[in-house]
C-alpha positions in Angstrom: -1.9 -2.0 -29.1 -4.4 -5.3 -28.6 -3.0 -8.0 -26.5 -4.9 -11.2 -25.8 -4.1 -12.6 -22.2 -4.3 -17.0 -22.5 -4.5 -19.3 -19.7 -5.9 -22.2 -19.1 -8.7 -21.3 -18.1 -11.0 -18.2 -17.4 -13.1 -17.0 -14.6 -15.5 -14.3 -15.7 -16.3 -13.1 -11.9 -20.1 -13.0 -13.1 -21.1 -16.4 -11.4 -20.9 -17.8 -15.1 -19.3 -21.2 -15.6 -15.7 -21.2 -16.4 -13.9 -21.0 -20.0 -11.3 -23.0 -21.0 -8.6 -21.9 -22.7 -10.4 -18.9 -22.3 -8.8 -15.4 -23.2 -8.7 -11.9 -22.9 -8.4 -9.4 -25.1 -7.1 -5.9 -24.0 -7.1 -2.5 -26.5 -5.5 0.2 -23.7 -7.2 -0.1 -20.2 -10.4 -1.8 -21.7 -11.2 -5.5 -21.9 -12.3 -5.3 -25.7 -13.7 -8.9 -26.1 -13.2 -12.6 -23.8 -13.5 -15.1 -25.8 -12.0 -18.9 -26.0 -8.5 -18.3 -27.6 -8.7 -19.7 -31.0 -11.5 -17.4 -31.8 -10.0 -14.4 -30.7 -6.7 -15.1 -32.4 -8.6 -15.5 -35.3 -10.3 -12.7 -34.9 -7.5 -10.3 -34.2 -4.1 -11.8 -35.5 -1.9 -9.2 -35.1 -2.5 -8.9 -31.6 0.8 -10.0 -29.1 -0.2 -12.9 -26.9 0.8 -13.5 -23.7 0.4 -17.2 -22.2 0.0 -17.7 -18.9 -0.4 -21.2 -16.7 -3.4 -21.4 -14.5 -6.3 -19.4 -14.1 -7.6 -15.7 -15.0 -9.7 -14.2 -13.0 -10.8 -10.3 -11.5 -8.0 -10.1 -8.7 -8.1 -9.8 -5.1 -9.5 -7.0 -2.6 -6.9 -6.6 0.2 -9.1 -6.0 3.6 -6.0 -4.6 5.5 -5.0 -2.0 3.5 -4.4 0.1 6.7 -2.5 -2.0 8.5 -0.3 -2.9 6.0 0.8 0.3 4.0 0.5 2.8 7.3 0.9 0.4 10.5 3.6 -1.6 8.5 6.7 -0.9 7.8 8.7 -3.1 4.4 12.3 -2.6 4.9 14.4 -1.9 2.7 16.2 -4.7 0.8 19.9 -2.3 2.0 18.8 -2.3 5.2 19.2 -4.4 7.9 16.1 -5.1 9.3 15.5 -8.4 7.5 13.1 -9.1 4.9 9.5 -8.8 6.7 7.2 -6.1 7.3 7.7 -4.4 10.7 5.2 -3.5 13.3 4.9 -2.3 17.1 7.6 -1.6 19.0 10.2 -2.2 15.7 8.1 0.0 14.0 8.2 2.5 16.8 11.5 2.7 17.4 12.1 3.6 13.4 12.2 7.6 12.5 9.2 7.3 10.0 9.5 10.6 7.7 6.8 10.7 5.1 9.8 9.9 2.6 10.4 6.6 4.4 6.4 6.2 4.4 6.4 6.8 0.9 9.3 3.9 0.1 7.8 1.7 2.6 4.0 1.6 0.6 5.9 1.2 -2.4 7.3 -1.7 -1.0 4.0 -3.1 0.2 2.2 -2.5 -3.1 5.3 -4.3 -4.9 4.2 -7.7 -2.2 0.4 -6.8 -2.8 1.0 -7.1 -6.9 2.9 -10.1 -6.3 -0.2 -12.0 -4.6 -2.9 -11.0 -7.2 -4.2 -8.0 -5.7 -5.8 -5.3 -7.3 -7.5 -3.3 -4.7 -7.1 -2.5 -1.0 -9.7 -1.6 1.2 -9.3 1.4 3.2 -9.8 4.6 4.2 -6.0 5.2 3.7 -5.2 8.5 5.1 -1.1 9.0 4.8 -0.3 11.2 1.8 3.1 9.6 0.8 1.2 6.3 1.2 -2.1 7.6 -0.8 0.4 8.5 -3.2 2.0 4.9 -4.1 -1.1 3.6 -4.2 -2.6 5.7 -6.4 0.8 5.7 -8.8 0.6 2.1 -8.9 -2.9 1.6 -10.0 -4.2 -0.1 -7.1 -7.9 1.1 -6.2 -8.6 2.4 -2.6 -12.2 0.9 -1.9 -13.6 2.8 1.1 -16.4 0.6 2.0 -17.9 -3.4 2.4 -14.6 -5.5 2.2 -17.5 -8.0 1.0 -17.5 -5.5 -2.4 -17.1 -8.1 -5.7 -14.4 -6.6 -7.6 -15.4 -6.1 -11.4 -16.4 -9.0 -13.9 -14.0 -9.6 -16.9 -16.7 -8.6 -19.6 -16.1 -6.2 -22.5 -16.0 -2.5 -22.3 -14.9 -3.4 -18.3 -11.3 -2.0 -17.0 -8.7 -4.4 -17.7 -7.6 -5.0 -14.2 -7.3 -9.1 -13.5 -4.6 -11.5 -11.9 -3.4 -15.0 -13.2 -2.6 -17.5 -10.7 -1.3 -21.1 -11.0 -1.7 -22.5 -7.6 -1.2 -21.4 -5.2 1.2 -18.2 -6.8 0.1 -15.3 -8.4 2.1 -15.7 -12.1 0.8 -12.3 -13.3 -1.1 -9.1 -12.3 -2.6 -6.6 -14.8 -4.4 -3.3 -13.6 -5.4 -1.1 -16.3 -4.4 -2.8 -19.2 -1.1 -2.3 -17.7 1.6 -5.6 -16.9 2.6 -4.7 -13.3 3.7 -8.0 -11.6 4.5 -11.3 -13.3 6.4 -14.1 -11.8 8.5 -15.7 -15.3 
């Protein structure tokens, strides 16, 4: 299915200058074409559109991936240990199982999603943690934090964030929807 992603503007990621009304369209986990709207609606008029406020662009590379999937702990919404991540001596005095590991990334990624990210920097080295990374489509980038993350040019993998400032209103990795704020 082709879906053409509309904001209000585009940033490519390649240095180029920005595109208004600039679009993406999106055939599986490929960007197939990015175009200004009207042409690719023309172009492809069966395709669903999705409108988005603000800005598209190629995502964000969290530097702490470490420290805040496997030093961190997200609580539990059930539990009471209120509604930020744990560390130190809370975290310490918590019976971390690989289970709770597991739930606890999960939890991260869900927060990561939510701010535009679509990689984390590692080395991650936690199974249950590896796990719900790799299940959510997140990339694991084991080197420079200063790595650009891909440009938004055909044929690339459809992984890009929308924000309308300052808030992330959507998150795509893989062609796939994963966060999206309305």
């Amino acid at each position: 299915m082709l879906t053409i992603h509309i904001a209000d503007e585009l940033l490519r990621g390649d240095g180029g200058p920005p595109l208004p009304a600039g679009a993406v369209l999106v055939e599986g986990r490929q960007i197939a074409a990015v175009e200004v709207y009207d042409d690719l609606v023309a172009a492809h008029p069966t395709a669903r559109v999705r409108r988005w406020p603000g800005v598209i662009t190629p995502g964000l590379l969290h530097p702490d991936g470490p420290e805040l999937l496997e030093r961190s702990y997200h609580p539990d919404p059930r539990e009471d240990l209120g509604s930020e991540p744990l560390t130190g001596e809370a975290l310490s005095a918590l019976d971390m199982t690989e289970a709770r590991w597991g739930a606890s990334a999960r939890r991260g990624v869900q927060r990561l999603l939510a701010q535009g990210t679509v990689a984390v920097a590692g080395p991650l080295r936690r199974p249950a943690v590896i796990d719900a990374v790799h299940r959510s489509g997140l990339r694991i980038q084991d080197g420079p934090t200063e790595a650009v993350l891909p440009a938004l040019l055909p044929g690339a993998d459809a992984t890009f964030a929308i924000f309308d400032a300052p808030e992330c209103v959507a998150t795509v990795i893989g062609g796939r929807l994963l966060h999206r704020r309305r």
